[in-house]
Kinemage of the C-alpha trace (Angstrom):
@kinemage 1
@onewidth
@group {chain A} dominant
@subgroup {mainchain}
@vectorlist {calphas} color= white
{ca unk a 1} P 85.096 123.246 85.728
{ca unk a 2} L 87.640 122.373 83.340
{ca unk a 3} L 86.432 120.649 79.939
{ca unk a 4} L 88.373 117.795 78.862
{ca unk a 5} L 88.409 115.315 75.679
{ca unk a 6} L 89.134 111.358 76.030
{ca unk a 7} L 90.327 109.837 72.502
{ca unk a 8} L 89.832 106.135 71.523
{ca unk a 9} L 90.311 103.845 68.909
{ca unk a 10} L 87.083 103.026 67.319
{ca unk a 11} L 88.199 99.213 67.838
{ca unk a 12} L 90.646 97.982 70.743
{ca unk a 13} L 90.887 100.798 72.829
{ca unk a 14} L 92.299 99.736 76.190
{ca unk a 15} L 89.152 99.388 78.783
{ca unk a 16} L 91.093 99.980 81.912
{ca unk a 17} L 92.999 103.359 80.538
{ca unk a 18} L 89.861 104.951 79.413
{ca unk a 19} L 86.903 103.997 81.987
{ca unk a 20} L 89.407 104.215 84.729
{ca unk a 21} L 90.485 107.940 84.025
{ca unk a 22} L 86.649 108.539 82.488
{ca unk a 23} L 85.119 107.710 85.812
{ca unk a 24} L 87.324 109.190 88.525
{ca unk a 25} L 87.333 112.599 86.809
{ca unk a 26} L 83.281 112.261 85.633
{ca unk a 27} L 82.798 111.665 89.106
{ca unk a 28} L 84.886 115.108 89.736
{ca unk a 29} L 82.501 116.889 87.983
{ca unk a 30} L 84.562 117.216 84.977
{ca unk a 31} L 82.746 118.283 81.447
{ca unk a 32} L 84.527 115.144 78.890
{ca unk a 33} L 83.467 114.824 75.829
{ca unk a 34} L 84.750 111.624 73.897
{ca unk a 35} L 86.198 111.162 70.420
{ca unk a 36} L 87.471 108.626 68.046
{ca unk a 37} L 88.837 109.115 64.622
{ca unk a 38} L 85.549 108.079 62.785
{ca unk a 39} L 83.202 108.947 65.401
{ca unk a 40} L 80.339 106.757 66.758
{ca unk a 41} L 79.926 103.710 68.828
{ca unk a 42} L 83.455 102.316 70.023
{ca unk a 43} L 84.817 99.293 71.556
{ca unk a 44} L 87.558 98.199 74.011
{ca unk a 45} L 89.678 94.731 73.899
{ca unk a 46} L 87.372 93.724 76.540
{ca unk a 47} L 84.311 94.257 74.775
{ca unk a 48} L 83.078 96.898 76.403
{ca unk a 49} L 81.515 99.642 74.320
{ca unk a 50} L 81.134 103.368 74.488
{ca unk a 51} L 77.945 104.232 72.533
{ca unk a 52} L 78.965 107.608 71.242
{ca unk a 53} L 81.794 109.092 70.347
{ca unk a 54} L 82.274 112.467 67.856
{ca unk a 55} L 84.546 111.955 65.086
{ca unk a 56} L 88.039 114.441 65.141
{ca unk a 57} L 86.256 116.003 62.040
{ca unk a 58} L 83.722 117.829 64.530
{ca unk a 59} L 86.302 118.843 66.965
{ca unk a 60} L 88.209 121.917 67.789
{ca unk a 61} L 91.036 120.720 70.353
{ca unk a 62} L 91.484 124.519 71.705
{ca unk a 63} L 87.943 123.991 73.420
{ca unk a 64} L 89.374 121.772 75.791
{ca unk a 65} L 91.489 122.371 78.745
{ca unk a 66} L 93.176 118.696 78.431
{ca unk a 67} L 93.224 115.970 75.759
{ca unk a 68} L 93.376 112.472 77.146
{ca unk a 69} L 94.877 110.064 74.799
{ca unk a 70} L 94.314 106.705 75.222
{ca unk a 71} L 96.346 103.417 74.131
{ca unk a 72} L 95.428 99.653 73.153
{ca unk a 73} L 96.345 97.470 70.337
{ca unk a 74} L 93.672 99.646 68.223
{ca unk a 75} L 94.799 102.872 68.896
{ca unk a 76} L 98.212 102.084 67.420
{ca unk a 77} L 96.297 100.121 64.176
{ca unk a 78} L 94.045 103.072 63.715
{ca unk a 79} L 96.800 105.969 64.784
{ca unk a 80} L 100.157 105.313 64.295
{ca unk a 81} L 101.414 108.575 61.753
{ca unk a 82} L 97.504 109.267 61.404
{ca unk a 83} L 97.749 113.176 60.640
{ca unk a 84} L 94.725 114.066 62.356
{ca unk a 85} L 95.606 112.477 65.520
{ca unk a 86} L 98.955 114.256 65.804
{ca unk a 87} L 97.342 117.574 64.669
{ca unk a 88} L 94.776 117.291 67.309
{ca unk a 89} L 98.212 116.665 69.960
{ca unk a 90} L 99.105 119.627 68.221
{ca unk a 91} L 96.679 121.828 68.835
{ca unk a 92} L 95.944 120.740 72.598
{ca unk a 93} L 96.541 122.931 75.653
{ca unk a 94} L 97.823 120.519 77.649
{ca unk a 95} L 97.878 116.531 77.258
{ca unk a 96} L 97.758 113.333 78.695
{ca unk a 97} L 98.087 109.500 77.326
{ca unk a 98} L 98.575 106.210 78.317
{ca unk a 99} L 100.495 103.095 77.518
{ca unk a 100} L 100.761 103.523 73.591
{ca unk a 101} L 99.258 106.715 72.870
{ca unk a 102} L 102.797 108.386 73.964
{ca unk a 103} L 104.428 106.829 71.486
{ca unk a 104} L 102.005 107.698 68.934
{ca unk a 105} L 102.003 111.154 70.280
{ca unk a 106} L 106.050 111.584 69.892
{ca unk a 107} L 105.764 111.667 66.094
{ca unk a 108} L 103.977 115.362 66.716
{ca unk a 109} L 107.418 117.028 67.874
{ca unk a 110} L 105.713 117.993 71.252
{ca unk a 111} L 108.215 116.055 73.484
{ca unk a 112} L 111.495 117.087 72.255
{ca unk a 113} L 113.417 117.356 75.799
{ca unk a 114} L 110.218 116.668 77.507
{ca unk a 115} L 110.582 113.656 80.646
{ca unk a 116} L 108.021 110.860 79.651
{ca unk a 117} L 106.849 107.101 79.727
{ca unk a 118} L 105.274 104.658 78.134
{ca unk a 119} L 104.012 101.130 77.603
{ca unk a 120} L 107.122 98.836 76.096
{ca unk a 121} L 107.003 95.820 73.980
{ca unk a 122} L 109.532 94.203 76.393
{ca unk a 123} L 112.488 94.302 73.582
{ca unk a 124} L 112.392 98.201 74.516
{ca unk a 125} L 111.163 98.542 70.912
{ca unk a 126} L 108.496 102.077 72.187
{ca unk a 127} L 111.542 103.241 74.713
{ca unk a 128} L 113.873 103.319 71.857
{ca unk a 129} L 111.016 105.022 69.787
{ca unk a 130} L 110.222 107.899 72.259
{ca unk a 131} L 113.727 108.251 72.341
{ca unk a 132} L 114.752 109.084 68.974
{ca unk a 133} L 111.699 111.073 68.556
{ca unk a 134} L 113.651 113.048 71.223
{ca unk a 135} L 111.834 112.142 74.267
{ca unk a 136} L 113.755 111.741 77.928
{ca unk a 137} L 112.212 108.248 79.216
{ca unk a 138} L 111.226 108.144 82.472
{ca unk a 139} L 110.794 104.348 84.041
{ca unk a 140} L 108.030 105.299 86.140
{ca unk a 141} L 103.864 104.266 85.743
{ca unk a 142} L 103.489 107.977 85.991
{ca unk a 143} L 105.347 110.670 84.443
{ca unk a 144} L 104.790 114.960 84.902
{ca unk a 145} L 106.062 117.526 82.733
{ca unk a 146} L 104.487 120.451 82.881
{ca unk a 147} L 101.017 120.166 80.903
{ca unk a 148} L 102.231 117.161 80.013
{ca unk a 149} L 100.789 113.615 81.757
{ca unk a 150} L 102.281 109.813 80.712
{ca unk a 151} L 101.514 106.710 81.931
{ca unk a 152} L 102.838 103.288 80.749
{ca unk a 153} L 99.999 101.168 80.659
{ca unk a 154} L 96.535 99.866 82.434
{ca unk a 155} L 97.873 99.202 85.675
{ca unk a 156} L 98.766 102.754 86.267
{ca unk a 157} L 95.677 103.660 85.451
{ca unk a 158} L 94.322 104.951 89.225
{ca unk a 159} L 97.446 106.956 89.419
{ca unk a 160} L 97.357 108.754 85.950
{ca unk a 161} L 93.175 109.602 86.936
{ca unk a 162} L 94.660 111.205 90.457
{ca unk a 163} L 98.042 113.110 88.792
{ca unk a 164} L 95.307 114.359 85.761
{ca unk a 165} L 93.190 115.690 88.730
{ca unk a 166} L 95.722 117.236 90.688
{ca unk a 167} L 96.857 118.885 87.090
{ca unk a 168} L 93.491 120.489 86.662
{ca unk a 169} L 92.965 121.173 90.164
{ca unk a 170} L 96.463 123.279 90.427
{ca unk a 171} L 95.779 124.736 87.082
{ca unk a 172} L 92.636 125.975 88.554
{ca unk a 173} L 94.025 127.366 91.585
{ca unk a 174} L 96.445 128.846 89.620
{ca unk a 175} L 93.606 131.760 88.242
């Protein structure tokens, strides 16, 4: 079974984007392990907390078969041009990230010419973004390219869990 890593904010990580994805693919039998940038407990905008978490210091991203990036008001406080965070995008084998995160993520160089999406500010402030970073935006909740995975916020949620799945699930066929 593939093993995959979910990354929060250590404050105001979106709920919905990470318990959503968490569950359906725990559920799956999936091995996740969960990071933030400092490590330990976390919490979400809606107060909900993860306990643990390991901090990217302990981590080597080329253990994992996917990292799953996800968004919220904290993960762009906590990550936006954060070295690490991009290093670990870097490093991954394949990716996936939610509302904000893909923005976050462009700064890494990984989606030069690649088709994504992504949560907007409603003045197209993050479309504009992903597009100078050399991004193709995609209006879509969902987005595939490749071993790549983008959603644009909470409510595609369900949808991002199922295309992650199918991902792993071709990827595994695949061998």
């Amino acid at each position: 079974m593939a093993k995959l890593l979910f990354v929060v904010a250590n404050v105001w990580f979106q709920d919905d984007e990470f318990w959503i994805p968490y569950q359906v693919l725990s559920d799956q039998g999936y091995d996740i392990d969960i990071a933030s940038w400092l490590g330990g407990r976390c919490r979400g905008v809606f107060m909900k907390s993860i306990d643990e978490t390991k901090a990217f210091s302990e981590l080597n991203a080329e253990e994992y078969d996917m990292v799953v990036f996800v968004g919220g008001g904290g993960a762009y406080d906590q990550y936006y041009k954060n070295s690490d965070y991009l290093e670990l995008a870097k490093k991954a084998k394949s990716i996936a990230a939610i509302c904000i995160a893909p923005t976050l993520l462009s700064d890494s160089g990984l989606f030069v010419g690649k088709q994504v999406t992504g949560r907007d500010d409603g003045f197209w402030t993050q479309i504009t973004y992903l597009k100078n970073q050399g991004a193709i935006y995609k209006d879509q909740p969902v987005v595939q390219d490749w071993n790549l995975i983008t959603a644009n916020g909470p409510q595609a949620a369900p949808q991002f869990a199922r295309m992650i799945a199918d991902y792993l699930q071709e990827k595994k066929s695949a061998f």
